[in-house]
Structures are given as structure tokens and as C-alpha cells.
C-alpha positions in Angstrom: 20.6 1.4 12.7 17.2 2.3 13.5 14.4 -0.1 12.5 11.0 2.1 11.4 7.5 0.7 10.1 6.6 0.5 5.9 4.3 3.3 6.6 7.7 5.3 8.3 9.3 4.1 5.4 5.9 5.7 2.8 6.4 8.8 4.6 10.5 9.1 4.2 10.3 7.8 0.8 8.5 10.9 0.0 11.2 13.0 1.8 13.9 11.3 -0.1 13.8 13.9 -3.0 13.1 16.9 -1.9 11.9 18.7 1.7 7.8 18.9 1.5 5.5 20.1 4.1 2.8 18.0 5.7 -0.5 18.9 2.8 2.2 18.6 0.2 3.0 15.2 1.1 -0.9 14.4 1.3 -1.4 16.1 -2.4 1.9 14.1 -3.4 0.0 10.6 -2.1 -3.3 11.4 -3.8 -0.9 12.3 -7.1 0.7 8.8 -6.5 -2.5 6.9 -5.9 -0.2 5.5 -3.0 -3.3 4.2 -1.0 -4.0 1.9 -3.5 -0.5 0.2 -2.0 0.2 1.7 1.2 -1.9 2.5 4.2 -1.1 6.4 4.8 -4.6 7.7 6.2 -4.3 11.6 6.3 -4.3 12.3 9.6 -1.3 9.8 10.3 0.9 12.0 8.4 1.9 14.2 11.0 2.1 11.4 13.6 4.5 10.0 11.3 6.1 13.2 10.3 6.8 13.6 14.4 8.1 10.0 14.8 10.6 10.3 12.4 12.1 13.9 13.6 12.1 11.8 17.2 14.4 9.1 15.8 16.1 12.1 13.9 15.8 11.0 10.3 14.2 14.2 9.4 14.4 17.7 10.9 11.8 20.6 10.7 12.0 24.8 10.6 9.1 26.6 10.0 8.9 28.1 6.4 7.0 31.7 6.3 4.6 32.4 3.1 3.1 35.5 2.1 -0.5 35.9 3.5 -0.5 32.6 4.5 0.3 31.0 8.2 3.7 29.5 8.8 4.1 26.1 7.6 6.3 23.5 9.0 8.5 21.9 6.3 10.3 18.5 7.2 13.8 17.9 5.7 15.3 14.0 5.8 18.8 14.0 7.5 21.5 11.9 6.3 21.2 9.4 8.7 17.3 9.3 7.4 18.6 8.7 3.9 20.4 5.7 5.0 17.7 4.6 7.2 16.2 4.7 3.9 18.6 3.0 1.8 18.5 0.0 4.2 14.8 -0.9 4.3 14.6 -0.5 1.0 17.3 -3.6 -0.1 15.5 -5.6 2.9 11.8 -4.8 1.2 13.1 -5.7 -2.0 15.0 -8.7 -0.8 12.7 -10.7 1.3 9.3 -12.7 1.2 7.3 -11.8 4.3 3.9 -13.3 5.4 1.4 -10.7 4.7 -1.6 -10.9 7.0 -5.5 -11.1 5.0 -8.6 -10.7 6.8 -9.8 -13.2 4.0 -7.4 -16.0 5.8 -9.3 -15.2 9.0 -12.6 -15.9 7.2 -11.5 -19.0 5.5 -10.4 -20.4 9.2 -13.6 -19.9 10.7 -15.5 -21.0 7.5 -16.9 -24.4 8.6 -19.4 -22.1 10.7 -21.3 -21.2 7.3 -23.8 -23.6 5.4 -21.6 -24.9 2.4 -24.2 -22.4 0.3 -23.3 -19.5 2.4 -19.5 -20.1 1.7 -19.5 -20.3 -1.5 -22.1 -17.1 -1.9 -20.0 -15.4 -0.4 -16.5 -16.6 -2.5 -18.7 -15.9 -5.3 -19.3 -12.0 -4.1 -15.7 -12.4 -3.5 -14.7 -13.1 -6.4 -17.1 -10.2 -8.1 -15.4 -7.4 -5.9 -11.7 -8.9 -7.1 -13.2 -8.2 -10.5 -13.6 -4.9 -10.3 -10.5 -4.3 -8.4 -8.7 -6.3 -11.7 -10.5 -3.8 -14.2 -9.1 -1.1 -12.1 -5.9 -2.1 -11.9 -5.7 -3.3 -15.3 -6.9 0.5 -16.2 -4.4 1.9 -14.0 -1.8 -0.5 -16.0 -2.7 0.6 -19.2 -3.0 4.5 -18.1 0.7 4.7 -16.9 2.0 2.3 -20.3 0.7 6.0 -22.0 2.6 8.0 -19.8 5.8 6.5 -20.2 5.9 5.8 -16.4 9.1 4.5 -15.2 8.9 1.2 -14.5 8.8 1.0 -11.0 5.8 2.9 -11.0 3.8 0.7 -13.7 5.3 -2.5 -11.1 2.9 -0.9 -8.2 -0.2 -1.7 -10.6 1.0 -4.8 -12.2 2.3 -6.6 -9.5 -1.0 -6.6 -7.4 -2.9 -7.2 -10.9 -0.9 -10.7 -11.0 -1.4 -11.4 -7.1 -5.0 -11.0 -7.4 -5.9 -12.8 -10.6 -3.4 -16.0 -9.2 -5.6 -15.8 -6.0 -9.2 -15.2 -8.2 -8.4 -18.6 -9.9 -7.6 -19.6 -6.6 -10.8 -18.8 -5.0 -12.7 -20.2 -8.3 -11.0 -23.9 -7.8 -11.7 -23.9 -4.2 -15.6 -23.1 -4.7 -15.5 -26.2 -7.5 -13.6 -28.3 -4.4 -16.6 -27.2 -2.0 -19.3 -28.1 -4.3 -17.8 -31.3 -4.8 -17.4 -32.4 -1.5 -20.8 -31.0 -0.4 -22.0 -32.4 -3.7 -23.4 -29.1 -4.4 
């Protein structure tokens, strides 16, 4: 079985349903807000799109339109679909350590004046705010749609993750004033 990336996966996900060409999957991501939950840059696209024909999970024949130049449109194979199938029940199955810049920042951290720290948790804090409202918005916005659920879980699950971690953040600046008796 061939093992691809999450952002192989994004890109084959989109495939799954039906054969798009390379702007239709970028206007399918903007549709999808998917870059709120997946990191597909525009140009990568087409890298992608080539990796996967390599490993033959999708194929490609150019498709002529009317007055406009001949697009490529990329099909998924069978083999694709069960690539597919398979990292899908492993992303759904396991727990694997995600990597945060924020961890990086919190290693180095004794490098800061205790005040500088917890300015900056505090601005923290603020930006994971706004990113709650959003989300919260977002939330609310696909309840009114009758969304399936799956597609309400991309906007609630990180809604949970980040408020666990704000009150996360908020105890640890109480814990830095304390022992800086700040």
C-alpha cells in the first residue's frame, strides 16, 4: 500500500467524488474553507496533483472547452480510492503528536523577563479570542445550513481544542505570576 502525506490525502479527498481539474479544486477549497484545517497553499495543488498520478492514484486526459484552453482534469484510480479508504480509518483511529511553534516558544521562554512572558501569553491569548469568535461563528453558520455533521466537527472540534488550551494558557500566566510574585 502506498503511504502519502495529509495534504496528498486533502487533495484525493477532493477527487473521491467526482473528477475536478486543478482551479476547480482551488474554488472547491475556498468553498470548504479547508485552510482553516488543512495546509493546501494554491500553488501546491498541482505539485500534488503530479505526485499522486506518479504513485498512480489518479490519472489525467486533457478535457477541451469551447473558447477556452485545454484543461487537464485528474480522475482517482481505484487503487487511489483505496489508498484513500486506508488513511482515512488510520486518521480517524489514532492520536498523533501534532507539532506547535507555541511549544517551541514555551521551551526557550526562560530567555524573556517574567513581564515579557506573560505580555506575550496575554497577546496570545487575545489572538485565540478572536480565532474562538470565528470559529464559534463558523459553528453557528453551518448549524443553519443543516451541514452534515462531519462538516460542523471541522469547526467544533478545533473550537474545543483552543478554548481547553486558552484556559490552559490563563492558569499558567496565574502560575508565572506567582512564582515571580508578579
Amino acid at each position: 500500500m502506498t503511504r502519502i502525506s495529509d495534504l496528498e490525502v486533502a487533495i484525493l479527498g477532493l477527487l473521491y467524488e467526482e473528477p475536478q481539474y486543478g482551479y476547480q479544486i482551488e474554488k472547491t477549497i475556498e468553498a470548504w474553507g479547508m485552510r482553516n484545517w488543512t495546509p493546501i497553499g494554491f500553488s501546491s495543488i498541482y505539485y500534488v496533483l503530479k505526485k499522486l498520478e506518479k504513485k498512480e492514484l489518479v490519472t489525467s486526459k486533457l478535457e477541451k472547452v469551447e473558447g477556452k484552453p485545454s484543461r487537464k482534469v485528474f480522475t482517482i484510480t481505484s487503487s487511489g480510492k483505496s489508498t484513500m479508504e486506508t488513511e482515512l480509518r488510520d486518521l480517524l483511529s489514532w492520536n498523533k503528536k501534532l507539532i506547535s511553534s507555541f511549544d517551541l516558544g514555551l521551551a526557550y521562554l526562560n530567555y524573556l523577563k517574567p513581564r515579557e512572558v506573560i505580555n506575550c501569553l496575554e497577546n496570545y491569548v487575545e489572538s485565540a479570542q478572536g480565532r474562538i469568535k470565528f470559529l464559534e461563528s463558523s459553528v453557528k453558520t453551518q448549524e443553519k445550513l443543516n451541514a452534515p455533521y462531519y462538516v460542523v466537527a471541522l469547526f467544533s472540534r478545533p473550537l474545543a481544542v483552543l478554548k481547553t488550551e486558552v484556559a490552559w494558557v490563563e492558569q499558567f500566566i496565574e502560575k508565572i505570576k506567582k512564582e515571580e510574585n508578579l
